[in-house]
Kinemage of the C-alpha trace (Angstrom):
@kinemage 1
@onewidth
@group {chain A} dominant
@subgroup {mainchain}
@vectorlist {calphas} color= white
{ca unk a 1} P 0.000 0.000 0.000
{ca unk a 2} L 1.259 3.533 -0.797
{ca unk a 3} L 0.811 6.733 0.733
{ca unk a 4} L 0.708 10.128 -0.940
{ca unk a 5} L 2.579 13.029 0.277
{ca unk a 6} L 0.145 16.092 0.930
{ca unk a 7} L 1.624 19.395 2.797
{ca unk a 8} L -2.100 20.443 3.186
{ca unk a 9} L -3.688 17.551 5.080
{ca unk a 10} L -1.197 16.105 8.047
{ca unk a 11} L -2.707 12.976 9.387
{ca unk a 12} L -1.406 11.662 12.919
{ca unk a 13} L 1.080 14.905 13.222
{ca unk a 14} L 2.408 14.183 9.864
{ca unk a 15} L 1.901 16.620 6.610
{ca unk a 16} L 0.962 13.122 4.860
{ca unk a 17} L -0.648 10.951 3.381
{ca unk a 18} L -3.596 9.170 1.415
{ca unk a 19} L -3.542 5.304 0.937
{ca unk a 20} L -3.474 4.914 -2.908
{ca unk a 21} L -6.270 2.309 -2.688
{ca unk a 22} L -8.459 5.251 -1.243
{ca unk a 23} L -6.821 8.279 -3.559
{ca unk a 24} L -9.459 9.646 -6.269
{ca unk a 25} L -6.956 9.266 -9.113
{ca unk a 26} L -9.131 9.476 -12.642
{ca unk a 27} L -8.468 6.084 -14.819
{ca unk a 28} L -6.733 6.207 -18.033
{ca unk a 29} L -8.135 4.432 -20.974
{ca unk a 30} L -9.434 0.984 -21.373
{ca unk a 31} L -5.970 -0.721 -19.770
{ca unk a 32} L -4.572 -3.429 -21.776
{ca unk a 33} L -2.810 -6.725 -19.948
{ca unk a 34} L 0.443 -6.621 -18.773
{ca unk a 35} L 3.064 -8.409 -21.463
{ca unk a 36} L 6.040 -10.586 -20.453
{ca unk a 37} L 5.962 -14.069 -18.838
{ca unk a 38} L 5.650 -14.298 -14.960
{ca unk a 39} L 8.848 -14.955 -12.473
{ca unk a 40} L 9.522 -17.600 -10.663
{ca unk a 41} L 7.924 -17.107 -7.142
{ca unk a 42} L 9.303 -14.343 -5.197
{ca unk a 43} L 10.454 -14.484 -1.667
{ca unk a 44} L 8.395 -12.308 0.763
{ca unk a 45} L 9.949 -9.246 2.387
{ca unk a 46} L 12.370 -9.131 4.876
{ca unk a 47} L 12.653 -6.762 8.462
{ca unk a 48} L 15.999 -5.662 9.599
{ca unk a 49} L 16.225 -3.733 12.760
{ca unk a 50} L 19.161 -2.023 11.432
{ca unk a 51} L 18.819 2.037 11.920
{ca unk a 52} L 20.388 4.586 9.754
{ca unk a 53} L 23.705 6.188 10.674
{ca unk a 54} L 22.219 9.534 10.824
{ca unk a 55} L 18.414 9.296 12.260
{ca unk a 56} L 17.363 12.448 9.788
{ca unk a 57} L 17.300 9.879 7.241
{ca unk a 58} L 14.510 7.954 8.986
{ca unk a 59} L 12.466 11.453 9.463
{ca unk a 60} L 13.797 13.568 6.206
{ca unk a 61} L 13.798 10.579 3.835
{ca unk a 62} L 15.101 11.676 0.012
{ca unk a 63} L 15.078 8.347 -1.624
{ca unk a 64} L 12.536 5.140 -1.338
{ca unk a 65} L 15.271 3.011 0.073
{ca unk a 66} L 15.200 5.882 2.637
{ca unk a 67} L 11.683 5.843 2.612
{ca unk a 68} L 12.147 2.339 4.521
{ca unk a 69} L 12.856 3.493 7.816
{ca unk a 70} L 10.282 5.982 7.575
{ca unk a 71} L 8.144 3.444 7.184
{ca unk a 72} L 9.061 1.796 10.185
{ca unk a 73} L 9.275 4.749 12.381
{ca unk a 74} L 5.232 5.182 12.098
{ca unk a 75} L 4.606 1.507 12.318
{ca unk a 76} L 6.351 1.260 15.548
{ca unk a 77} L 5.128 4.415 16.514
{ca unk a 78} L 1.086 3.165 16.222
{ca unk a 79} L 2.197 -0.228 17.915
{ca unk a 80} L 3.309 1.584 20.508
{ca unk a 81} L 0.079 3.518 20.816
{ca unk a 82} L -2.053 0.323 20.351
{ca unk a 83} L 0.126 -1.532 23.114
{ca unk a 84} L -0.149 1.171 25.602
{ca unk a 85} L -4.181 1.479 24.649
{ca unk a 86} L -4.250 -2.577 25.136
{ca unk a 87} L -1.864 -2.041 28.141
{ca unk a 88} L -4.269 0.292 29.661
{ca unk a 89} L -7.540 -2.101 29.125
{ca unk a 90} L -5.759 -4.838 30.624
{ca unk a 91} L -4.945 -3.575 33.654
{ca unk a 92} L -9.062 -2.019 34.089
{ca unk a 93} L -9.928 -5.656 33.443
{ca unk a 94} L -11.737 -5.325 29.789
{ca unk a 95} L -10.944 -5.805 26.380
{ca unk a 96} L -10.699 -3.140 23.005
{ca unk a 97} L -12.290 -3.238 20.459
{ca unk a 98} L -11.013 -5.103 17.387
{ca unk a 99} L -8.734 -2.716 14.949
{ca unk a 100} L -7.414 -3.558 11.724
{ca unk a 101} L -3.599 -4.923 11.367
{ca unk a 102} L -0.955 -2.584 11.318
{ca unk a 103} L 0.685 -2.401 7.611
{ca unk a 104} L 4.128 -0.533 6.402
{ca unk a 105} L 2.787 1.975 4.171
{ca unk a 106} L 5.029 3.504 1.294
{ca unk a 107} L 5.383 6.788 -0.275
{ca unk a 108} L 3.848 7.716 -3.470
{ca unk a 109} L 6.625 10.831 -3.632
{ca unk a 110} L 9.274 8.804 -2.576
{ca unk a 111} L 9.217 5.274 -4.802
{ca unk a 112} L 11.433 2.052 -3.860
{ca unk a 113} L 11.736 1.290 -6.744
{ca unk a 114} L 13.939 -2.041 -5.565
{ca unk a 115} L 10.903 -2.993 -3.592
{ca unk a 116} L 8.157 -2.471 -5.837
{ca unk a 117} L 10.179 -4.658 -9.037
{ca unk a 118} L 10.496 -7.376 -6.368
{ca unk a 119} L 6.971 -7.310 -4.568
{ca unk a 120} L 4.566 -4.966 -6.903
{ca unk a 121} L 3.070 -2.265 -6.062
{ca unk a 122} L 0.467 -3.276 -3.430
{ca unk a 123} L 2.957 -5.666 -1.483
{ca unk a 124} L 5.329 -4.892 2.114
{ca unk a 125} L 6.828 -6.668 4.658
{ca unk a 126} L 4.548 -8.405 7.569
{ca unk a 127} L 4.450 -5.957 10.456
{ca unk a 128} L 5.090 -8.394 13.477
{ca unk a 129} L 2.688 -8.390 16.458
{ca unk a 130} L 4.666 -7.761 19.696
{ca unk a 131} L 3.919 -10.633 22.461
{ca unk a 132} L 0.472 -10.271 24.246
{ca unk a 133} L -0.734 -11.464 27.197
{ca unk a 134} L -4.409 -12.819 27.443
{ca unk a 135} L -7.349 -10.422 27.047
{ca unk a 136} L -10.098 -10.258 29.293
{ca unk a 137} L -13.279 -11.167 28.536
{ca unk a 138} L -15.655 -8.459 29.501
{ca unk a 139} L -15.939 -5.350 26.992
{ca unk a 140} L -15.677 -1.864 28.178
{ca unk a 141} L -17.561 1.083 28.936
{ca unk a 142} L -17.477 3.422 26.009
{ca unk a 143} L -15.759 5.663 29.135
{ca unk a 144} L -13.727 3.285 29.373
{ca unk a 145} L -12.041 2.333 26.033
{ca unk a 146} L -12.232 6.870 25.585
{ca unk a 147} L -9.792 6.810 28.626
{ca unk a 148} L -7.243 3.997 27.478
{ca unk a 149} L -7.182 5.066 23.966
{ca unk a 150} L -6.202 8.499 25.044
{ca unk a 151} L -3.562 7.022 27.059
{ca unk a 152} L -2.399 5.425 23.625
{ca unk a 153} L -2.192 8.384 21.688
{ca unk a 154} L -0.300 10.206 25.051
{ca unk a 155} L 1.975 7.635 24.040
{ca unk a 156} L 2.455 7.471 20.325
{ca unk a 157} L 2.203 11.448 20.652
{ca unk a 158} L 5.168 11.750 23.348
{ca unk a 159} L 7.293 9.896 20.398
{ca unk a 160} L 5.827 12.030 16.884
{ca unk a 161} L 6.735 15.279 19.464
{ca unk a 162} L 9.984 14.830 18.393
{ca unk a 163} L 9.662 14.630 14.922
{ca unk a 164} L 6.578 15.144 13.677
{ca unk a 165} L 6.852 19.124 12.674
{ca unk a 166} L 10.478 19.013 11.314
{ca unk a 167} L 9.291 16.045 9.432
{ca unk a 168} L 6.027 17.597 8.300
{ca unk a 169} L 7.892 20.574 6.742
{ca unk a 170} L 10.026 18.547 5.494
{ca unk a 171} L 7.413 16.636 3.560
{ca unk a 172} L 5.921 20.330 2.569
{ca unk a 173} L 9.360 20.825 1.085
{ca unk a 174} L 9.184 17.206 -1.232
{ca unk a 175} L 5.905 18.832 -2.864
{ca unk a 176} L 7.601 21.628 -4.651
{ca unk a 177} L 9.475 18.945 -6.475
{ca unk a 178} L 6.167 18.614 -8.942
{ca unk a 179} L 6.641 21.600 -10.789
{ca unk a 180} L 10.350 21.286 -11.345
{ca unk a 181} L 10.885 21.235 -15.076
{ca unk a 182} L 13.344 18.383 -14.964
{ca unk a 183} L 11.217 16.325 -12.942
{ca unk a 184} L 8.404 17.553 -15.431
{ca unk a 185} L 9.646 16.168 -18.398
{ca unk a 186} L 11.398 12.968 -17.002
{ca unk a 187} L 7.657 12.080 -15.515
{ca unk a 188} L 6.866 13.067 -19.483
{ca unk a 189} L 8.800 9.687 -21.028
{ca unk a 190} L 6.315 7.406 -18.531
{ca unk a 191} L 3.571 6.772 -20.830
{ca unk a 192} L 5.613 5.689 -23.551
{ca unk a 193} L 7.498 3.399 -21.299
{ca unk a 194} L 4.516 1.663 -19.820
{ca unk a 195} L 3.221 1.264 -23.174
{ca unk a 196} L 6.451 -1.080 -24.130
{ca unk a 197} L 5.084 -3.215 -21.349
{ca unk a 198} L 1.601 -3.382 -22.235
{ca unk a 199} L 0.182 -0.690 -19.510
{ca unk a 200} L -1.522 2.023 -20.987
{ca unk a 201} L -1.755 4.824 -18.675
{ca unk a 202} L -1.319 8.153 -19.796
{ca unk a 203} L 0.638 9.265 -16.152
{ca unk a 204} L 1.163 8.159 -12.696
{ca unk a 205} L -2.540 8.579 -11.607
{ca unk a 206} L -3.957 6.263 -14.057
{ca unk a 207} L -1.120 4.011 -13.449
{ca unk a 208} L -1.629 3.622 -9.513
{ca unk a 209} L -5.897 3.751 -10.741
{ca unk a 210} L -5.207 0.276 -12.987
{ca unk a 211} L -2.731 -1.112 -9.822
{ca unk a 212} L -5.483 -0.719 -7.730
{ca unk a 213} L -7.739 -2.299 -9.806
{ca unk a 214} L -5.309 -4.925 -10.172
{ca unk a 215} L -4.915 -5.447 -6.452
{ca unk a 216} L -8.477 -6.511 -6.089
{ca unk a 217} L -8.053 -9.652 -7.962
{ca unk a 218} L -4.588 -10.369 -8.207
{ca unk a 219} L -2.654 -13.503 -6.304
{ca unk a 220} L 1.196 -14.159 -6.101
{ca unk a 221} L 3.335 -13.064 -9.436
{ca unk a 222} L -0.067 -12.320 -10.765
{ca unk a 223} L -0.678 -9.197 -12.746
{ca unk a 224} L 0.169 -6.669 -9.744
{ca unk a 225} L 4.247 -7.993 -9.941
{ca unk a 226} L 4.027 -7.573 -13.627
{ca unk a 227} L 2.565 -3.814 -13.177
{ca unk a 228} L 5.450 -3.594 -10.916
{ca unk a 229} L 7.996 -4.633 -12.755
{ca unk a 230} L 7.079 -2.137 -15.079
{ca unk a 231} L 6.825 0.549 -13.117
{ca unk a 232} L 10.058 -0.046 -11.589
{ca unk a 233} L 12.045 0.131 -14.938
{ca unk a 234} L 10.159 3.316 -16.341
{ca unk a 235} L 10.660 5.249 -13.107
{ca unk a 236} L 14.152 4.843 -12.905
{ca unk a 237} L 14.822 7.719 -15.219
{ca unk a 238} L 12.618 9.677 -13.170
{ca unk a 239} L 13.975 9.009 -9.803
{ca unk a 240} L 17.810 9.277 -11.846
{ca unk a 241} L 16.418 13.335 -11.754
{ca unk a 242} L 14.604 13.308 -8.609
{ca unk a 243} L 17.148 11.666 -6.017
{ca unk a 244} L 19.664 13.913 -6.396
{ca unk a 245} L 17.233 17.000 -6.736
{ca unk a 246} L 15.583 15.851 -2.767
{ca unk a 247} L 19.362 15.245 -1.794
{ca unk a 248} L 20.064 19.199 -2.585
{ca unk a 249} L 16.287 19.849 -1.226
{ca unk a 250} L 17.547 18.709 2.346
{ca unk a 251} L 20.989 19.581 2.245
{ca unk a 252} L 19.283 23.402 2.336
{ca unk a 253} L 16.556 22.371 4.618
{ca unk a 254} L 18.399 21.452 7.373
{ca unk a 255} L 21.119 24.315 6.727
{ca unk a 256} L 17.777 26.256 6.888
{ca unk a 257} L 18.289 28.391 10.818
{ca unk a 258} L 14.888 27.546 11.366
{ca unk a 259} L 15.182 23.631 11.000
{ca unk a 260} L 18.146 24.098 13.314
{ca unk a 261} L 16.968 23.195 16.772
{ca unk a 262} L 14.502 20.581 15.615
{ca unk a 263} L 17.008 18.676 13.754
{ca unk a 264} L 19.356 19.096 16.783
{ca unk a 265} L 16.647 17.590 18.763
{ca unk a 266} L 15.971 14.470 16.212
{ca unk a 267} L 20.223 13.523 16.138
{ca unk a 268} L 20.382 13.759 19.952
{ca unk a 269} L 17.186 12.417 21.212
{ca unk a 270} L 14.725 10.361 19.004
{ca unk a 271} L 16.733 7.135 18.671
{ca unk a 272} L 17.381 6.897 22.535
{ca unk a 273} L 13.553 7.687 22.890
{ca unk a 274} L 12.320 4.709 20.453
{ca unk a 275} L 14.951 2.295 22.878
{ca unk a 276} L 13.047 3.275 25.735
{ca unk a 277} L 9.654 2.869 24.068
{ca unk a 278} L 10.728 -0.728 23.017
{ca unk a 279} L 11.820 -1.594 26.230
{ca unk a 280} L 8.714 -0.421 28.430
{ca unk a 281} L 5.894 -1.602 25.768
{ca unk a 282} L 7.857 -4.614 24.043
{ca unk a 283} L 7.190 -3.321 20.768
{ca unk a 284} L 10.238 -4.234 17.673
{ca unk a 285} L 11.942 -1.361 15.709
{ca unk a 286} L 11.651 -2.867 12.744
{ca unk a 287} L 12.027 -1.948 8.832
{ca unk a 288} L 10.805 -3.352 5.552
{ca unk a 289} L 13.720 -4.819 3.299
{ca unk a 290} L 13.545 -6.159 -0.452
């Protein structure tokens, strides 16, 4: 599943995001199949709890390998607000309600590439549960499950302090990125591209429109590798203009005397903050890996 980037809207502290199965992308023409014979079966997606050198990579990602530990920072941030919500119940003797699996989300902005030839486009890693002891039985009052889920986000929000500004400029910044000429006419050579695989879709929108559709029916190496696969190869180009242009995007940013004490802040106290999270609420740091 992929997120879009959107300065206007943050959602949970962050200036993100829109699942692309829920984004109101307009369809291209009637779609044609996807050419070229499957591959062999591909191995599912690793985790590695290894953390970037610098942690402004993992907040101020430029590239979709980047994008990675991104991901991982808000998956482990939401376990951590789910545990402490589940924490919470426990000890009150009643259960929450059911909520939908966690999922690393990627960036629509910010393609891995490397991940989507290998998986497709609708594809991650599993997002593993942490340990749990047994749930009570009785449900709670409506007061009740208010109280512990606001001690969840207390927790999840103590972590995104941190970050969650820097990072939401930061995404702000990423946007102006779509009217760069360059960018512009590198995004121009996509349709042709996709058409040399069989995927007609005049431009990104349609593409992720006919992936979606895709999704719906597809099952392992079905059609949604193939679209990825394709995908993959024509946005190379593309990301061969934009890497280096969101590389010079934060090299200003955080030069930027404004970004200055928040960035200060994420270097010196984020990663020591997510140890102490893991420890008290048992939750893995984890990342999605090709």
């Amino acid at each position: 599943m992929t997120r879009m980037l959107r300065a206007a809207r943050p959602a949970a502290a962050l200036a993100l995001l829109t699942a692309v199965t829920a984004t109101a992308c307009t369809a291209g023409p009637a779609q044609q199949p996807v050419a070229g014979p499957r591959a062999a079966t591909v191995t599912p997606a690793r985790l590695s709890d290894t953390l970037p050198a610098d942690p402004v990579r993992m907040v101020l990602p430029a590239t979709g390998a980047e994008s990675r530990w991104t991901q991982g920072l808000d998956v482990f941030v939401r376990q951590v607000q789910r545990v402490a919500a589940t924490s919470c119940a426990r000890d009150r003797g009643f259960t929450l309600p059911e909520q939908v699996p966690l999922a690393f989300i990627r960036y629509y902005e910010l393609p891995d590439l490397d991940f989507i030839a290998r998986h497709g486009t609708s594809e991650s890693a599993a997002v593993p549960a942490p340990s749990a002891s047994p749930a009570p039985a009785r449900t709670g009052s409506a007061a009740d499950v208010r109280a512990c889920l606001a001690e969840g986000t207390a927790a999840a929000q103590a972590l995104r302090d941190r970050y969650a500004a820097v990072q939401g400029q930061w995404f702000g910044t990423l946007t102006t990125l779509r009217r760069d000429p360059a960018t512009l006419d590198a995004l121009g050579t996509l349709p042709d591209c996709l058409a040399r695989y069989g995927v007609r879709a005049r431009d990104e929108n349609a593409f992720f429109a006919l992936a979606d559709a895709r999704m719906q029916t597809s099952g392992p190496e079905g059609p949604d590798n193939a679209l990825g696969r394709a995908y993959a190869a024509c946005m190379r180009p593309v990301e061969a203009v934009r890497e280096p242009a969101r590389a010079e995007l934060r090299t200003r940013f955080l030069a930027a005397p404004g970004h200055a004490d928040a960035v200060r802040a994420v270097r010196t106290t984020l990663v020591p903050a997510l140890r102490a999270a893991q420890r008290r609420y048992g939750v893995p740091l984890v990342f999605p890996q090709p």
